[in-house]
VOVOKOL-90285 format. One line per 3 residues: for each residue y negated, z, x negated of N, C-alpha, C, O. Coordinates in pm, whole numbers, plus 32768, in hexadecimal, padded with zeros to 4 digits. Layout:
BEGIN
Y:Z:X:Y:Z:X:Y:Z:X:Y:Z:X; ...
//
This chain:
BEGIN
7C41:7D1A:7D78:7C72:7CB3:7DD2:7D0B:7CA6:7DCE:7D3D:7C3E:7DFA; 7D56:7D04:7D9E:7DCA:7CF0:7D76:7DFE:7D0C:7E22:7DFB:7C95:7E43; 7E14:7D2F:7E61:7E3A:7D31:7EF3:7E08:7CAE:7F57:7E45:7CA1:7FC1
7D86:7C3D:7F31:7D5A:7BDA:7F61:7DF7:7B66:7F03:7E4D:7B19:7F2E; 7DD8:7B8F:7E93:7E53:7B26:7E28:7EFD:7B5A:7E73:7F5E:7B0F:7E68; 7F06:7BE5:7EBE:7F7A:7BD5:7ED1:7FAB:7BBD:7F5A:8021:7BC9:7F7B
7F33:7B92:7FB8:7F31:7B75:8059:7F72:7AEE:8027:7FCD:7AC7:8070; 7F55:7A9E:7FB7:7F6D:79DA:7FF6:7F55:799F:8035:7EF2:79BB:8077; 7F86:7946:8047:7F6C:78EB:80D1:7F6A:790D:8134:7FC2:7964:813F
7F1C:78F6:81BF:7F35:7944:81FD:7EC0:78E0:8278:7E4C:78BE:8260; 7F0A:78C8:82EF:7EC6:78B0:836E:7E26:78F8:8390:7DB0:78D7:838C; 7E69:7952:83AB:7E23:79CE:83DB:7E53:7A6A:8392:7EC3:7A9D:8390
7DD7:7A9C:835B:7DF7:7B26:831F:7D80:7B97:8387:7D13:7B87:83BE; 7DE0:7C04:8375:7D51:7C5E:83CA:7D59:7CD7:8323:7D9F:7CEE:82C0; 7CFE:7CF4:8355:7CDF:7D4C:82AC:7C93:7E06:8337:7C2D:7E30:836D
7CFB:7E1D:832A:7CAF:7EB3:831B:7CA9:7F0C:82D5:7CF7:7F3D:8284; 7C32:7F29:82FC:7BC1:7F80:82D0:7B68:7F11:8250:7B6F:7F1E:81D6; 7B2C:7EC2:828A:7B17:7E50:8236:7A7F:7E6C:8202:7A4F:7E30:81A1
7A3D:7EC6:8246:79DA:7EE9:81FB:795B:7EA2:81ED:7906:7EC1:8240; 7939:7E41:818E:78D3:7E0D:8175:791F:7D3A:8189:78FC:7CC5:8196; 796B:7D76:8181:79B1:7CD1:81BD:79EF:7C6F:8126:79FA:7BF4:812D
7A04:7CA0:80D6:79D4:7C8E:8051:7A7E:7C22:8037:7A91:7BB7:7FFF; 7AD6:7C80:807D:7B53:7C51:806C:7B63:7BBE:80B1:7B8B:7B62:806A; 7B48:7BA8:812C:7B4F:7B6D:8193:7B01:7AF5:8136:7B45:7AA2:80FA
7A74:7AF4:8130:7A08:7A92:80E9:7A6D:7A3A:808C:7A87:79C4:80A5; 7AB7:7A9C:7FF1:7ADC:7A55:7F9A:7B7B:7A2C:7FB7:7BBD:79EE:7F63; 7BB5:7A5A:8048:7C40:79EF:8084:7BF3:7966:8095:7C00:7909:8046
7BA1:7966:8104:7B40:7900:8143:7B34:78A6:80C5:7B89:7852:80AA; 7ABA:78BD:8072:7A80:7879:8003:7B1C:7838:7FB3:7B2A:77BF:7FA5; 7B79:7891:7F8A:7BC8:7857:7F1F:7C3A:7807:7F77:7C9A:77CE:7F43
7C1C:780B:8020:7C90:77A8:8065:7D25:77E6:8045:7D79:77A2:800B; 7D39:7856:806A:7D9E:78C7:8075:7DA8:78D4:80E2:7E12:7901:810D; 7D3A:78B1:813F:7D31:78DC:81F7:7D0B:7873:8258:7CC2:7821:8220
7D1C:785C:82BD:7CE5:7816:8308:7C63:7869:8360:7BF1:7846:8380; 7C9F:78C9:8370:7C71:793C:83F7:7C60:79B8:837D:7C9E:79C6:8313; 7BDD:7A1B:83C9:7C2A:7AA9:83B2:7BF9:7AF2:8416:7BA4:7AC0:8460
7C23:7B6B:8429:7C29:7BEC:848E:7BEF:7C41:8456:7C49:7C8C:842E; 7B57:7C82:8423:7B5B:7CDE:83D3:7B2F:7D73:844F:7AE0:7D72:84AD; 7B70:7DC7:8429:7B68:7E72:8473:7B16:7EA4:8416:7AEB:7E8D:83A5
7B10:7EFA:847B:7A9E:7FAA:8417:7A92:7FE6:8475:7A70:7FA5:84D8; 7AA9:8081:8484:7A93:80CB:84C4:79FB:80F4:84C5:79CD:8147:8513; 79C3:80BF:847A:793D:80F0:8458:78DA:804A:8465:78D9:7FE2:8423
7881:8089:84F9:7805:7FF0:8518:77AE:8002:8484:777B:7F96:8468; 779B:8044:8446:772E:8010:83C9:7779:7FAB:837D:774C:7F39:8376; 780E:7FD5:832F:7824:7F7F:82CE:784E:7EDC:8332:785F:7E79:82EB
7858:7ECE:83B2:7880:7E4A:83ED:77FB:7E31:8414:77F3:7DC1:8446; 7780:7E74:8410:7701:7E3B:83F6:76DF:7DE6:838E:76A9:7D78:839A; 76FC:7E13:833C:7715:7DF4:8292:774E:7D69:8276:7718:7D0A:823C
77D2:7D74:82B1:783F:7D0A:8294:780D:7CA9:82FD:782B:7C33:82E9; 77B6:7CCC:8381:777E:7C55:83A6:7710:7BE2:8359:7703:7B69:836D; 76D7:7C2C:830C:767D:7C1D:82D7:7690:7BC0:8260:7655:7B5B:823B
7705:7C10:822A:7736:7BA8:8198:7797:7B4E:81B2:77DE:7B1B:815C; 779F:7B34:823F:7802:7AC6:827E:77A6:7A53:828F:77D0:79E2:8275; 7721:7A66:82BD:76B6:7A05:82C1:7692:79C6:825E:767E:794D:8259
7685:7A26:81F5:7651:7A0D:8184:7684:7992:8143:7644:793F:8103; 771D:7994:8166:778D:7959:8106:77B3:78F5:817C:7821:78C0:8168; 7786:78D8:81D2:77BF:7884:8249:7829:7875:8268:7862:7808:8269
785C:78E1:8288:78D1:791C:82C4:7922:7942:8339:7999:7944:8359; 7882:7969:837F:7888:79AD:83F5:78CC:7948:846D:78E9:7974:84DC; 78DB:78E6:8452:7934:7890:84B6:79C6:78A5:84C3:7A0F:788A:8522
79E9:78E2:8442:7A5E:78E2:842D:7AA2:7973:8445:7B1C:7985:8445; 7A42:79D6:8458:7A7C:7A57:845F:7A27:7A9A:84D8:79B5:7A83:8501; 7A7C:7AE6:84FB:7A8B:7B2C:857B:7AA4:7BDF:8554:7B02:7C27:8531
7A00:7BEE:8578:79FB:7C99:8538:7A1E:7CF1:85D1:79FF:7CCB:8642; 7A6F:7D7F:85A7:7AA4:7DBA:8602:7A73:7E75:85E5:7A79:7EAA:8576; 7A57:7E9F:8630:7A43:7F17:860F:7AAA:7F7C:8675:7AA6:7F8D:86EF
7AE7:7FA3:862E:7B75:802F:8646:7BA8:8052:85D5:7B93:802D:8562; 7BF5:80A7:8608:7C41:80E3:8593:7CF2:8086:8583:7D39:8056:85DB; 7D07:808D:84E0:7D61:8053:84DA:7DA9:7FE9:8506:7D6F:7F88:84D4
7DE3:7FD0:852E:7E26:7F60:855C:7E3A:7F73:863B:7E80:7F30:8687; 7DDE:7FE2:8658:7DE2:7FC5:86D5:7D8E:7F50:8705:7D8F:7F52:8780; 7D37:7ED5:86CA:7CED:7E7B:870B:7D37:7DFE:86FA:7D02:7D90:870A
7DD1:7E11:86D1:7E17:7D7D:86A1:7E84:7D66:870F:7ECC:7DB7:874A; 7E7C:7D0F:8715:7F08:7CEF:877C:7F5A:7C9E:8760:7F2D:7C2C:8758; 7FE6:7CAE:8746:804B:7C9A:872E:803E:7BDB:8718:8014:7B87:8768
806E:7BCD:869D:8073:7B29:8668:7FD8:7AED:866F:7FBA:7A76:8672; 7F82:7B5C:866F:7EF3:7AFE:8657:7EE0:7AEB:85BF:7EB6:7A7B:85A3; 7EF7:7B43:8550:7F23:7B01:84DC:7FBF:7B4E:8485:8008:7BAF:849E
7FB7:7AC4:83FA:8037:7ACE:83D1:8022:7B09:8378:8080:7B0C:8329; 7F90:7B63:8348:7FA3:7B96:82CF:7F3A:7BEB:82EC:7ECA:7BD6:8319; 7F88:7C6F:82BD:7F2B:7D05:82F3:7F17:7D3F:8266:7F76:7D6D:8227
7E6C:7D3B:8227:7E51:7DB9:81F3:7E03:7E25:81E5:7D8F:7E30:820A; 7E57:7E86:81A1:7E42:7F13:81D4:7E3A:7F3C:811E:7E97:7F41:80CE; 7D72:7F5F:80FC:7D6E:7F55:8064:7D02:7FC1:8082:7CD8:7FDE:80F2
7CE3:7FEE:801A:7C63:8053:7FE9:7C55:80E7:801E:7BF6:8133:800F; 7CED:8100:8072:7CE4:8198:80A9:7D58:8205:8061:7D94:81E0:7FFC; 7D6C:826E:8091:7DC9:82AB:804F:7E59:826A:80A8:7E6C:8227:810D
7EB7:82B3:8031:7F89:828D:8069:7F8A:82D8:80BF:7FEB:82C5:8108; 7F37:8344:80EA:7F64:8399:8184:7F12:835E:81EC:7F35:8373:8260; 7EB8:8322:81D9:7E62:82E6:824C:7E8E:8252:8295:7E8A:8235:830D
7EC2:81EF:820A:7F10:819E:8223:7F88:81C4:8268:7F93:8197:82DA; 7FBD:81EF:824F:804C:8243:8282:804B:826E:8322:80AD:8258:8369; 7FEE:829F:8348:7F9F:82D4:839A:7F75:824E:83FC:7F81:8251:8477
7F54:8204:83CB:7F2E:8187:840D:7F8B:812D:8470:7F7B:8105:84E3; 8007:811D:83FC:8076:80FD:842A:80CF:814D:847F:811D:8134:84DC; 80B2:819E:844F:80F5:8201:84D6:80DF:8215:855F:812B:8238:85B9
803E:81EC:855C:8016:81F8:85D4:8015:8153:8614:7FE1:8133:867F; 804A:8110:85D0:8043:8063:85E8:80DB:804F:860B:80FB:7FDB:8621; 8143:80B5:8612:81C2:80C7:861B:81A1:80E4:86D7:8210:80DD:870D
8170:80F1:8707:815B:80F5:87C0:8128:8076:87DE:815F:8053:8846; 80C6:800A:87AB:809D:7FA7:87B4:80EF:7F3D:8772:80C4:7ECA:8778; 813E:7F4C:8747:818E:7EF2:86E4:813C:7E60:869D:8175:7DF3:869D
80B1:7E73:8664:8066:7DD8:8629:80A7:7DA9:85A9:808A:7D41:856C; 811F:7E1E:857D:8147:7DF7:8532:81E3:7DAD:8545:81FF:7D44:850A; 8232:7DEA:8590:8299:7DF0:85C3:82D8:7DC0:864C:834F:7DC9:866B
8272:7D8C:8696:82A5:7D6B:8701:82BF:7CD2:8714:8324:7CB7:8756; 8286:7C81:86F0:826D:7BEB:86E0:82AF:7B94:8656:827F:7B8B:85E5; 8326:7B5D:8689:8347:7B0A:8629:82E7:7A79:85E5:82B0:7A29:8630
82E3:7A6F:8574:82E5:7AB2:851C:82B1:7B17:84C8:8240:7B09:8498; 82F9:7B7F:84AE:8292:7BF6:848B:8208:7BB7:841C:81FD:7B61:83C4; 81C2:7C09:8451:8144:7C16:83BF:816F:7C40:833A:81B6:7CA6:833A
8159:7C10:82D3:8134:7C21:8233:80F4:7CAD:8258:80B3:7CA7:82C0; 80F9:7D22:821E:809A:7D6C:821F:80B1:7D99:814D:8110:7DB2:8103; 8016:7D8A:813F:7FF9:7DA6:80A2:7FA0:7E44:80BA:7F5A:7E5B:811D
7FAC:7E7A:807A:7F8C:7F16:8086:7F80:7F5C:8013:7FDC:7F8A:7FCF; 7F05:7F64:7FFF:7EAD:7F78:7F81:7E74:800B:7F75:7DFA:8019:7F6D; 7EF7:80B8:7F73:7EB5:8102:7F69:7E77:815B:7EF7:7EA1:8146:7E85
7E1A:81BB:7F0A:7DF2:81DE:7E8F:7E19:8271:7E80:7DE3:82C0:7E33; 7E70:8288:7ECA:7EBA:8346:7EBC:7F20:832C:7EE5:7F16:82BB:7F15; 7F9B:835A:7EF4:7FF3:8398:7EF9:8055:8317:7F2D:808D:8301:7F98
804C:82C4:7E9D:8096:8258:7EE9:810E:8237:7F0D:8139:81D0:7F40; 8160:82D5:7ED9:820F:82E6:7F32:8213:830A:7FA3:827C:8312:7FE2; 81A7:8326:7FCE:81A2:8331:8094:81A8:829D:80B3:81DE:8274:811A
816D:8249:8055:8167:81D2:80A3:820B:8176:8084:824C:8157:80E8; 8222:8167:804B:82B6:813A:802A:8306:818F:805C:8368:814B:807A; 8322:8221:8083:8392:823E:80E2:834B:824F:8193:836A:826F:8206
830F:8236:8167:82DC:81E5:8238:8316:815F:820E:838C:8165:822E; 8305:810F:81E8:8336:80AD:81EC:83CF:809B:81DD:840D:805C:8234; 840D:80CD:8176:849E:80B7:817A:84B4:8136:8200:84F8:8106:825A
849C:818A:8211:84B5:81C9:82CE:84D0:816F:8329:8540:8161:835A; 845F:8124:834B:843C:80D8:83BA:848B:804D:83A5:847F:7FFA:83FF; 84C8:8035:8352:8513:7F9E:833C:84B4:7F36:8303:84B2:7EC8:833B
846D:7F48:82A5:83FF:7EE9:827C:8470:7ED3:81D3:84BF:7F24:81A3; 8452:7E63:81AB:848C:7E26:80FE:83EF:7E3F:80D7:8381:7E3A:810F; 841B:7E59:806F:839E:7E28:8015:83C4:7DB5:7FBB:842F:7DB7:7F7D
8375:7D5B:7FB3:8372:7CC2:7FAA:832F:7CB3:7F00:8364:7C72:7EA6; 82B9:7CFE:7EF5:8283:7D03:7E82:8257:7D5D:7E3D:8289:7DC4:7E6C; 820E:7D7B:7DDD:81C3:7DE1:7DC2:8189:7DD4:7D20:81C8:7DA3:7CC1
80E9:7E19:7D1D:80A9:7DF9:7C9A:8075:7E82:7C99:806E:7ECF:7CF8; 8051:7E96:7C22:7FD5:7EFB:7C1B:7F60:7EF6:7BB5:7F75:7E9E:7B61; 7EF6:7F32:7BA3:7EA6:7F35:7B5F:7E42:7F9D:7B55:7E26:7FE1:7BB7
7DFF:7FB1:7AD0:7DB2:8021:7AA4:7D4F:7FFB:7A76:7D3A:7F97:7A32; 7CD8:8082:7AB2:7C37:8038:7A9C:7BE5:80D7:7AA2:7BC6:8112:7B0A; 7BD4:80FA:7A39:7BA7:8162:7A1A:7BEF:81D0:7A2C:7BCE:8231:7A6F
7C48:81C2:79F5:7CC0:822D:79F6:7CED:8267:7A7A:7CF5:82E0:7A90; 7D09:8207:7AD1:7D2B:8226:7B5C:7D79:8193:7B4E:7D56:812C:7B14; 7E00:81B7:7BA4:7E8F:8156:7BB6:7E8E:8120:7C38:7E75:816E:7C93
7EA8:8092:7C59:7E92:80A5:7CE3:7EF5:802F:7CE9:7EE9:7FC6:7CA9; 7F6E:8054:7D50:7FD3:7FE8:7D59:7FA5:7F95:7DE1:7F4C:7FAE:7E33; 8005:7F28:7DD9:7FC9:7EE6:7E38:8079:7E93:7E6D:80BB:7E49:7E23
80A4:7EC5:7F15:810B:7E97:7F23:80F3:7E48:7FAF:80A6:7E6D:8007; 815A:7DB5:7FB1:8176:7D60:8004:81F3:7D8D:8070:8253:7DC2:8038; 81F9:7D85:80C9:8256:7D88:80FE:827B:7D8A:81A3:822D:7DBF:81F2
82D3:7D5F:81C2:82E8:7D36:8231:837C:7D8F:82A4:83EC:7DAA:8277; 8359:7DA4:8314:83BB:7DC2:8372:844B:7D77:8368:844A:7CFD:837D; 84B0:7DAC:834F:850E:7D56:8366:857B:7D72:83EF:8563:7DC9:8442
85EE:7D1F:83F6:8610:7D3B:848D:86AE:7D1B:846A:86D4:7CE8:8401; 870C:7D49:84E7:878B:7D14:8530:87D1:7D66:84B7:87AF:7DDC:84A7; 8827:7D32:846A:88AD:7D5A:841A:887C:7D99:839B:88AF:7DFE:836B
881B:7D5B:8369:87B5:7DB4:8301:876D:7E10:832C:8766:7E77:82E9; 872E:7E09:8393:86F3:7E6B:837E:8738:7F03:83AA:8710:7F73:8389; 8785:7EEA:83E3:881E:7F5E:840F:8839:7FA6:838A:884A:801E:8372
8839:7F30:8331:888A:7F92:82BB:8818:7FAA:824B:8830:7FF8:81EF; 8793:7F64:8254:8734:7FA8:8228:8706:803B:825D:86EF:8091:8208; 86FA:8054:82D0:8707:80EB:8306:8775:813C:8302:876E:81B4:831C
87DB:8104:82E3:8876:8150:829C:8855:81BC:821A:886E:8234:820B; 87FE:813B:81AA:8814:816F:812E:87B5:820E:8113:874B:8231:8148; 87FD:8249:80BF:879E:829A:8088:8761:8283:802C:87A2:825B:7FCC
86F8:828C:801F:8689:8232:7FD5:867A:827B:7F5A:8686:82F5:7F51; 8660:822A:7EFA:8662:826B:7E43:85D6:8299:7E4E:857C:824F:7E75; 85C7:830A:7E2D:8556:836B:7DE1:84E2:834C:7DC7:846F:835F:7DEF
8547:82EE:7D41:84DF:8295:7CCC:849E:821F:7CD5:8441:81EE:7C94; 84FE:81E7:7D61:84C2:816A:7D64:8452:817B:7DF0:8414:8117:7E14; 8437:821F:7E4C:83F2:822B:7E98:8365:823F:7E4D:82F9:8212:7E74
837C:828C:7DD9:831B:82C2:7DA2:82BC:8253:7D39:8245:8257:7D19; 831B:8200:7D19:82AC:81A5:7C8D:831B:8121:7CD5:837D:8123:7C8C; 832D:80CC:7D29:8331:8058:7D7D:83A5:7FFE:7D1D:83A8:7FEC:7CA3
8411:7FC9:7D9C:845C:7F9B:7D4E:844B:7F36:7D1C:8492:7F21:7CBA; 83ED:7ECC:7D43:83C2:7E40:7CD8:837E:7E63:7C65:8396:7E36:7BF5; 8328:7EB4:7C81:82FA:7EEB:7BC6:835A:7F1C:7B90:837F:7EDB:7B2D
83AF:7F9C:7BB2:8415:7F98:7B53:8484:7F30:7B17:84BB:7F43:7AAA; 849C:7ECA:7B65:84EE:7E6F:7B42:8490:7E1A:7ADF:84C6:7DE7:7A7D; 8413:7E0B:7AF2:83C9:7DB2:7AA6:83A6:7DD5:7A28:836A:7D8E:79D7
83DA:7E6E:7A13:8398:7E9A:79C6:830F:7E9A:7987:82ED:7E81:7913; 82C0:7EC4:7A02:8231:7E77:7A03:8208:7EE5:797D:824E:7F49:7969; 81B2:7ECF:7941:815E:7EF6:78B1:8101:7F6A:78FA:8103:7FDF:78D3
80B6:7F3F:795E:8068:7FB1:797C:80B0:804E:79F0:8095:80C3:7A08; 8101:7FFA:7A0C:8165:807F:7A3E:818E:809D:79DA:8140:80FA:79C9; 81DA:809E:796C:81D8:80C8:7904:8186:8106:78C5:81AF:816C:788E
8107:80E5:78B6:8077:8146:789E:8069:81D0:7902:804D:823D:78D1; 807B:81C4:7972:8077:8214:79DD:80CE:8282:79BA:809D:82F2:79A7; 8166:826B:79AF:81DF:8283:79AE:81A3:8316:7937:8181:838A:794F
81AD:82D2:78CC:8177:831D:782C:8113:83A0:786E:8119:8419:7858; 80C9:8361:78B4:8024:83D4:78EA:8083:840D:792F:809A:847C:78FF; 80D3:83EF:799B:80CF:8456:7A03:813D:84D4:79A2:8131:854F:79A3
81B4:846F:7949:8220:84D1:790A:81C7:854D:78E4:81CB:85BE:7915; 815B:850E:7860:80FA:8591:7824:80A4:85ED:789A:8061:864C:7870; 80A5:85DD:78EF:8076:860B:7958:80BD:8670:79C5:808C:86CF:7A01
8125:8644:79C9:8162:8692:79DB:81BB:871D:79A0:81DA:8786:79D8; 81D3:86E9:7914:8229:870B:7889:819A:879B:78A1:81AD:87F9:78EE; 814C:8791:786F:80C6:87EB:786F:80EB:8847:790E:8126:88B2:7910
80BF:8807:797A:80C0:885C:79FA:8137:88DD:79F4:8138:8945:7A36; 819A:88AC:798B:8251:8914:7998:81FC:894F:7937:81B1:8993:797D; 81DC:8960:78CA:81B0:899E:785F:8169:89F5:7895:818D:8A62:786A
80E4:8A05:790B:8082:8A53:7936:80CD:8A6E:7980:80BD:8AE2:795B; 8138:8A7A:79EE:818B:8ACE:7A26:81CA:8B3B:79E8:81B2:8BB3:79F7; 8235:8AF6:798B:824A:8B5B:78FF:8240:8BDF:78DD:8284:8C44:78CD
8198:8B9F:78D7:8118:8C13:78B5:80EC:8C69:790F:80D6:8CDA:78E3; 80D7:8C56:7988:80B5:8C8B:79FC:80E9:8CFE:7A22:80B0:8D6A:7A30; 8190:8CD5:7A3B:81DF:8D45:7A5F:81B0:8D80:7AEC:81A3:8DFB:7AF0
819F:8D52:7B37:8142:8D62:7BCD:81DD:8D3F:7C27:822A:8CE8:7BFE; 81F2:8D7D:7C84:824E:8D64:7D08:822D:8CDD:7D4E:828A:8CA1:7D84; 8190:8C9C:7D52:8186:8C1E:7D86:81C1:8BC8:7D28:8203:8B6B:7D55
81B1:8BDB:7C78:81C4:8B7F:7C1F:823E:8B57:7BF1:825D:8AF0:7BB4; 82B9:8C01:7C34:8305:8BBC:7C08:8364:8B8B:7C95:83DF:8B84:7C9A; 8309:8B6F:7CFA:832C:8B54:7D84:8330:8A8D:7D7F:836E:8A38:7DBF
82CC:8A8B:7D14:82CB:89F6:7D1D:82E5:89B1:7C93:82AF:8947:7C74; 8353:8A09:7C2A:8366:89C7:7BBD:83EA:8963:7BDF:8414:8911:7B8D; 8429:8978:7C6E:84B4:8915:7C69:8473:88CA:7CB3:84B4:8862:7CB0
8415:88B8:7CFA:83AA:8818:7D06:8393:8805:7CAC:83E9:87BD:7C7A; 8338:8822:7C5D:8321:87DE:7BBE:8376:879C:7B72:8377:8730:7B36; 83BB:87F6:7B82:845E:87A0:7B00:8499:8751:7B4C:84E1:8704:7B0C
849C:873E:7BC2:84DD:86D5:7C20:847F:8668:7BFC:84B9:8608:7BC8; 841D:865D:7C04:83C0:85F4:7BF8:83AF:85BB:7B61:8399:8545:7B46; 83C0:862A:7B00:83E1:85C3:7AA5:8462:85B9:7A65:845A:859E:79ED
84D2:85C6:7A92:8543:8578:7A9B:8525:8501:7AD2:8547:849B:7A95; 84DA:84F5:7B56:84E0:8446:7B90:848C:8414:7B3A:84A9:83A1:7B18; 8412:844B:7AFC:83D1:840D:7A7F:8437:83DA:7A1B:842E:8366:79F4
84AD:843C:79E4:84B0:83F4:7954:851C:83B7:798D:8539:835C:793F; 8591:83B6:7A1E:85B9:8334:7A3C:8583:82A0:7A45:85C8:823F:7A24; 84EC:8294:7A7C:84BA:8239:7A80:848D:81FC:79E6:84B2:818F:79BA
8449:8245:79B0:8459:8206:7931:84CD:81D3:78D0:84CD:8172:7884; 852A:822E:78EB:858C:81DA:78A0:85D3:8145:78F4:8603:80E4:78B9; 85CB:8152:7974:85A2:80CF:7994:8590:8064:79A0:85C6:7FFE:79CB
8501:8099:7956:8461:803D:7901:84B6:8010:7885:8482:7FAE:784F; 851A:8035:784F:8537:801F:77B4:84CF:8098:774A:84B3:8091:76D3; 84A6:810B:77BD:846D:8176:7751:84D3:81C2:76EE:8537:8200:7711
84B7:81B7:76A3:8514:8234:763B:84C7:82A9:7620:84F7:8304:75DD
//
């Protein structure tokens, strides 16, 4: 629920790809929401989420939609968009294609969007610093040895956002998020440690290899963990 804890308060939230409705239920129940919007590209699981909307007496309050992504929303119907349980290229992907419809971007005041992916979550932070979005917050957490960050953040506009699309954006803070690193969050730090040995190993089996592909991709490797042991030191790693 860590992406329901980082929506907040909130009027109206639409949750895509909401699935079984699960998110939406415990905004509702814990009075985080007034309204919700839940999507799915898929009629079984909004069968589902109809179902456990009844259950929980809900269904007054939410309004199930079936499309993909963020094409069934229209601009300022809510202030808080999330986008949880898929991969960083699909999310990524989402928004990109919500960049012709603008539900995120077109209507003052922009939406909160919290974005909860479970792969490749530096696609999702440099779409966002691309497109002129801050990131506002960010947490993460681990649950069976799988990391899964979870970031807030919002469109910004006029004189900022000019020179937010100016900057060239840091590496380290695309790759492991700049509020965890400033927070020096503990479990990015856990992460940090796995991915270093993880990588430290991947150069070692190159090494070994001696292959034209292997040593085609040993200055990716060592690039990547340079932004590793920048980020950790950081963290306050030694």
């Amino acid at each position: 629920m860590m992406s329901a804890l980082m929506a907040g308060r909130s009027e109206t939230v639409a949750d895509v790809g909401c699935d079984h409705a699960h998110t939406c239920i415990w905004l509702l129940e814990n009075g985080m929401a007034e309204h919700c919007i839940g999507m799915d590209v898929r009629f079984g699981p909004l069968k589902k989420a109809e179902e456990n909307l009844a259950l929980y007496g809900q269904q007054e309050r939410t309004e199930l939609r079936l499309g993909y992504g963020l094409e069934k929303l229209l601009p300022g119907e809510a202030d808080t968009i999330v986008i949880a349980g898929m991969g960083g290229d699909m999310i990524r992907d989402i928004l990109d294609k919500d960049s012709k419809g603008n539900a995120v971007t077109k209507k003052k005041p922009y939406p909160f969007l919290v974005l909860q992916p479970q792969s490749h979550y530096f696609n999702v932070r440099k779409w966002l610093f691309d497109n002129g979005f801050e990131i506002l917050n960010e947490d993460i957490c681990e649950e069976d040895g799988k990391f899964y960050p979870c970031i807030r953040a919002r469109a910004i506009f006029g004189y900022m956002a000019e020179q937010e699309l100016q900057k060239k954006h840091d590496p380290v803070e695309i790759c492991f998020g700049p509020k965890l690193i400033e927070r020096r969050h503990p479990v990015l730090i856990e992460f940090l440690e796995i991915e270093y040995r993880k990588t430290r190993y991947r150069l070692e089996q190159i090494a070994k290899s001696g292959t034209d592909e292997a040593k085609a991709r040993k200055a990716e490797v060592e690039r990547f963990l340079e932004i590793i042991c920048e980020a950790r030191r950081r963290c306050g790693v030694k």
